[in-house]
C-alpha positions in Angstrom: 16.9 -5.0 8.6 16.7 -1.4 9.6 12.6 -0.5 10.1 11.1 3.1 9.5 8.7 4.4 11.9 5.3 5.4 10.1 4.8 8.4 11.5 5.3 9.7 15.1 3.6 6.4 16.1 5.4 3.4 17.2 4.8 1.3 15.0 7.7 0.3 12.9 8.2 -1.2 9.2 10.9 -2.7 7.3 11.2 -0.8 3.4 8.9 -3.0 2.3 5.0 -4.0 2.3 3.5 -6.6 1.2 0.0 -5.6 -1.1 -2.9 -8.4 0.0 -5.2 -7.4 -2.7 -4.4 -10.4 -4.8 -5.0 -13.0 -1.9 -7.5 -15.1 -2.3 -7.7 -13.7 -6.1 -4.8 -13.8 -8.2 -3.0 -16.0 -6.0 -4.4 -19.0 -4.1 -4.4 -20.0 -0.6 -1.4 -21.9 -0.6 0.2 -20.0 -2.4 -0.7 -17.1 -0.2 1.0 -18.7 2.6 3.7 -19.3 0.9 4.3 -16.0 0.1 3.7 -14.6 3.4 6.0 -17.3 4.9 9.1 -15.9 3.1 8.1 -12.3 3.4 8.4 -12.8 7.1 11.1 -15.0 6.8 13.1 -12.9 4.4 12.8 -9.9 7.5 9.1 -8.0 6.3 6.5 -7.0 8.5 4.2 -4.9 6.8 1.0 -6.9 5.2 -1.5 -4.4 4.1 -5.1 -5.3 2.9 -8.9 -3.9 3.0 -12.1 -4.9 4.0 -13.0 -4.4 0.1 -10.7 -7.0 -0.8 -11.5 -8.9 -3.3 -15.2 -8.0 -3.9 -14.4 -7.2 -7.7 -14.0 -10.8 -8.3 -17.5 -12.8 -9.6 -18.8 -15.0 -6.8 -17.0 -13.2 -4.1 -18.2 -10.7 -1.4 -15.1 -8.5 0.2 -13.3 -9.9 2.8 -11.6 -12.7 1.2 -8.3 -10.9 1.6 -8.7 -10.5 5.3 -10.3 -13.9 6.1 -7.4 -15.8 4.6 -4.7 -13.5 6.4 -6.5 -14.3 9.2 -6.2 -18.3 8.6 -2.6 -17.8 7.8 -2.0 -15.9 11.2 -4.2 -19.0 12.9 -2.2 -21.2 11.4 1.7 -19.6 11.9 1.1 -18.2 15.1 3.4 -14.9 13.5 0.9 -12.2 15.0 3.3 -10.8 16.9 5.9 -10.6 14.0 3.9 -9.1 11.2 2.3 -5.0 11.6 -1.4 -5.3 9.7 -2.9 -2.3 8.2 -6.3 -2.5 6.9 -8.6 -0.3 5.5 -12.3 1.0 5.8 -14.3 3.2 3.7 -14.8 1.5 0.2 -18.0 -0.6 -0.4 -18.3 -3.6 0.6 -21.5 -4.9 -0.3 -24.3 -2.2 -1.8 -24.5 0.7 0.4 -22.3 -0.4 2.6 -19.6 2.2 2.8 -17.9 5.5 4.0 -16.4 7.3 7.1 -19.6 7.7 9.3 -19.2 6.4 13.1 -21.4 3.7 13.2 -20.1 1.7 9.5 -16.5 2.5 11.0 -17.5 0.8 14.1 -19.5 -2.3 12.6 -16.6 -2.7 10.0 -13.2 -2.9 12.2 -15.2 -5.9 14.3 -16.3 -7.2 11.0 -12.6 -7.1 10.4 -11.2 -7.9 13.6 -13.1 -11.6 13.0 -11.8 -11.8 9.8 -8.1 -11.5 10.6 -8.6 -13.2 13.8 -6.9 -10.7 15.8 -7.8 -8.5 18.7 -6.0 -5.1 16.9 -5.0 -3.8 13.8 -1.8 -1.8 13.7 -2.4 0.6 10.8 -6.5 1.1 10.2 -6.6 3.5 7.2 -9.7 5.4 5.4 -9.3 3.9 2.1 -11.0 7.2 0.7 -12.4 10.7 1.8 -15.5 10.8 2.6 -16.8 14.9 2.6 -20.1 13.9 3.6 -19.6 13.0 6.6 -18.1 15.8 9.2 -14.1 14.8 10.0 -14.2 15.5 13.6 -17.0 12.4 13.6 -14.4 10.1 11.4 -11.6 11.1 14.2 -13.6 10.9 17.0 -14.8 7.3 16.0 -11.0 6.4 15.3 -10.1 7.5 18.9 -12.7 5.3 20.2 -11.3 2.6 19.1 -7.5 3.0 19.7 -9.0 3.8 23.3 -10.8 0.2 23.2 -6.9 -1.2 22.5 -9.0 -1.8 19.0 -6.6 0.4 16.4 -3.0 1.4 17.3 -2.7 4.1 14.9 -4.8 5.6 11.8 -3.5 6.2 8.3 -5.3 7.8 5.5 -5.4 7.0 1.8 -6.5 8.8 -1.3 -6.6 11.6 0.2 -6.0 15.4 -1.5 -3.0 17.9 0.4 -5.8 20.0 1.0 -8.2 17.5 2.8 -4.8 15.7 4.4 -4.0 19.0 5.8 -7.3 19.9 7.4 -7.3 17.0 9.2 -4.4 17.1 11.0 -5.3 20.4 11.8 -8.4 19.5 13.4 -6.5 16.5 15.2 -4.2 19.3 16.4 -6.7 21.5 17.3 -9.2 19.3 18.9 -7.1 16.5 20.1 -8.3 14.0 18.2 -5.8 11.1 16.6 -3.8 12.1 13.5 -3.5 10.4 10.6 0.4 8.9 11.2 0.7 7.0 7.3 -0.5 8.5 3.6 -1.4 5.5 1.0 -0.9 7.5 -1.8 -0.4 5.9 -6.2 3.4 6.8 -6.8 5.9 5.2 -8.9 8.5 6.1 -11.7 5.2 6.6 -14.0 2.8 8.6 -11.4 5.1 11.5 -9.9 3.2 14.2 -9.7 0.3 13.7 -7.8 2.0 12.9 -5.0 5.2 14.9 -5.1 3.9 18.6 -5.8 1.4 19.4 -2.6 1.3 15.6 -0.9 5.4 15.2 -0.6 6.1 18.6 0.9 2.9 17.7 3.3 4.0 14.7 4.7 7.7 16.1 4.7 6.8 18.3 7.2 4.0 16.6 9.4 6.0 14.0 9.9 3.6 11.3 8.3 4.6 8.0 6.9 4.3 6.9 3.2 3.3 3.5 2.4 2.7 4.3 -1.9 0.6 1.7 -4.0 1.2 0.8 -7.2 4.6 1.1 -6.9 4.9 -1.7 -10.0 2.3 0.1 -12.1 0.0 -2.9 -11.6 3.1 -4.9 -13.0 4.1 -2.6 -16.2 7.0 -1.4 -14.7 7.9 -4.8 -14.4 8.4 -4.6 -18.4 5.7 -7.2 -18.6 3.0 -4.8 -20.4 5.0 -3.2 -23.6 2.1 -3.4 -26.0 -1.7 -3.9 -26.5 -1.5 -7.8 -26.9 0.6 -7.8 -23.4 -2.3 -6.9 -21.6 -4.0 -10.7 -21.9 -0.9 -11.9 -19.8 -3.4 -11.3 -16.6 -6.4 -9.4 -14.6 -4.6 -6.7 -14.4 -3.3 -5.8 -17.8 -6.1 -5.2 -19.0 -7.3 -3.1 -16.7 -4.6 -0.8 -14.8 -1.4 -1.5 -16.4 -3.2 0.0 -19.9 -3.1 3.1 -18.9 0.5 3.5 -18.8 1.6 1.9 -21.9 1.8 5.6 -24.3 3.3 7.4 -21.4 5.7 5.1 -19.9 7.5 4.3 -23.0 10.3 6.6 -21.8 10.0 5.5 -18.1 10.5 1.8 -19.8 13.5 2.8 -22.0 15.4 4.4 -19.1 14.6 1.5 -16.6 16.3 -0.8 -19.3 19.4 1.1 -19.4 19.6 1.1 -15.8 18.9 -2.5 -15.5 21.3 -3.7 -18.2 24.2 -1.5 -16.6 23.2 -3.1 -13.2 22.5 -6.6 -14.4 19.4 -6.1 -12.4 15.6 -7.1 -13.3 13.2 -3.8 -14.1 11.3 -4.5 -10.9 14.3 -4.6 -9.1 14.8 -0.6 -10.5 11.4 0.4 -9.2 11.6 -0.7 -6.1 14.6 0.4 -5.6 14.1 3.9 -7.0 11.1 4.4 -4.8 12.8 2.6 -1.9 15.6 5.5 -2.1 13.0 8.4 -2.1 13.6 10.0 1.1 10.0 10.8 2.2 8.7 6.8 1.8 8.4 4.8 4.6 7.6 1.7 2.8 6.9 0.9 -0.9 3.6 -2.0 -1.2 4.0 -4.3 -3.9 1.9 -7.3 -4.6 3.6 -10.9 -5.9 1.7 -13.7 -6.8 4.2 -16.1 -7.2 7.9 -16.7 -5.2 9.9 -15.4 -7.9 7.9 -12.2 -8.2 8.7 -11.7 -4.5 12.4 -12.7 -4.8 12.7 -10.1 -7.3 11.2 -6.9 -5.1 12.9 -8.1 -1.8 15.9 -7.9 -4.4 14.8 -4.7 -5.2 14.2 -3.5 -1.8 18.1 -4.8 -1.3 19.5 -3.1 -4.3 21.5 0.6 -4.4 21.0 2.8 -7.1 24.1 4.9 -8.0 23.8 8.4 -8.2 23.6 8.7 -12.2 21.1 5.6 -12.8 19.1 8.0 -10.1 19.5 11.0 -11.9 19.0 9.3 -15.7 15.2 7.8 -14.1 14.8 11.3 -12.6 14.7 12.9 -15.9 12.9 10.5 -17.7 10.1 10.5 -15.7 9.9 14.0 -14.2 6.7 15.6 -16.2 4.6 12.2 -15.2 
């Protein structure tokens, strides 16, 4: 499987990554391993998580998602085979949170136990943090791919304008840049990234690794009205908000998928897959035929007029 390289770093990543937020959550420890045996097996490297993970859930504390990666990786012995980005920045328990020095360097050895690892491949700023200074954030970053800690950092959430001033200061100052952008995109959230964020990356040469590229599963056509969104977690929380303005978006992706005898995750995966600027579309499964269908996705062409006909219907989102 041809890899992308995220960034101007080294690391490399098959079209494809693998969203840990549901581990340990909405998809059990064996079944976890499961899933992250046939990603692997199936040619995948990329497994992407944070040290928030899964903290939303009652009863847990953040970390889950890391801490059972880490038994799976204690368990295979597939270190060497897989690239892991994490993240830092979110809270984790009260107070604990943002971009200063000392919470990034308490939290990638908080993380580094977790995953039972000595590195992380990708370490990413989950969010901005403007109140602390961005030369400290870089400076701490640098630190730690020094210590053989971090290979390369990656922001996500970030705005052009804040994306941009820090690679000028890592220019500038020669501090590390930020070599990957996690930003939302998908056939129902265009513009945010593809007006200043797109053209951005384009030209700096940063990778793009976009969550949500499934809509939190309503661009799998599971979410299609109000009384879909008791089918899981997730309905009724981040699917909702596209059900008025993805109608069209849906409508298209069925023509597309009828013509193609295709599934509709299999058309947004592979729409986003053919978007010249992404590195690697994250998608989250839960079950082994959820993650048949995207590495399907990731497998299947779109032709030239299925592209053009998805284009149109979701170009003012």
């Amino acid at each position: 499987m041809k890899k992308r390289k995220l960034g101007r770093s080294s690391i490399e990543v098959a079209p494809f990554g693998f969203g840990g937020n549901v581990f340990g959550w909405t998809a059990n420890e064996k079944t976890s391993f499961d899933l992250l045996d046939r990603f692997v097996e199936a040619g995948f490297n990329l497994i992407d998580t944070a040290d928030m993970y899964s903290n939303w859930v009652p009863g847990h504390q953040g970390g889950e998602s890391e801490a059972l990666i880490g038994r799976w990786l204690k368990k295979t012995g597939k270190r060497t085979q897989v690239v892991i980005a994490t993240k830092v920045g979110m809270e984790v328990t009260f107070g604990k949170k943002g971009l200063s020095r000392i919470h990034i360097e308490e939290s990638i050895d908080a993380s580094l136990r977790r995953l039972q690892t000595d590195h992380v491949d990708l370490y990413q700023s989950h969010c901005d943090d403007p109140s602390v200074p961005m030369e400290e954030t870089l400076e701490a970053y640098g630190k730690l791919i020094r210590a053989g800690k971090v290979r390369a950092i990656g922001a996500s959430n970030f705005t052009a304008d804040r994306l941009a001033k820090a690679l000028e200061l890592s220019s500038q100052a020669g501090l590390p840049r930020y070599e990957a952008l996690q930003p939302r995109y998908n056939l129902c959230d265009r513009k945010g990234f593809e007006a200043e964020l797109q053209p951005l990356c384009v030209k700096e040469q940063i990778g793009v690794i976009p969550f949500y590229s499934l809509g939190a599963g309503f661009l799998t056509g599971k979410y299609r009205s109000k009384k879909d969104f008791r089918k899981s977690p997730r309905g009724q929380g981040t699917a909702g908000k596209y059900l008025e303005k993805g109608k069209g978006v849906l409508a298209a992706m069925d023509a597309v998928a009828e013509k193609h005898s295709v599934s509709l995750t299999q058309v947004a995966i592979a729409w986003l897959s053919s978007r010249a600027s992404i590195s690697a579309p994250l998608a989250s499964a839960t079950s082994l035929v959820q993650l048949e269908e995207i590495i399907a996705g990731v497998q299947f062409e779109l032709d030239a007029e299925s592209s053009k006909e998805l284009d149109r219907a979701s170009a003012r989102l």
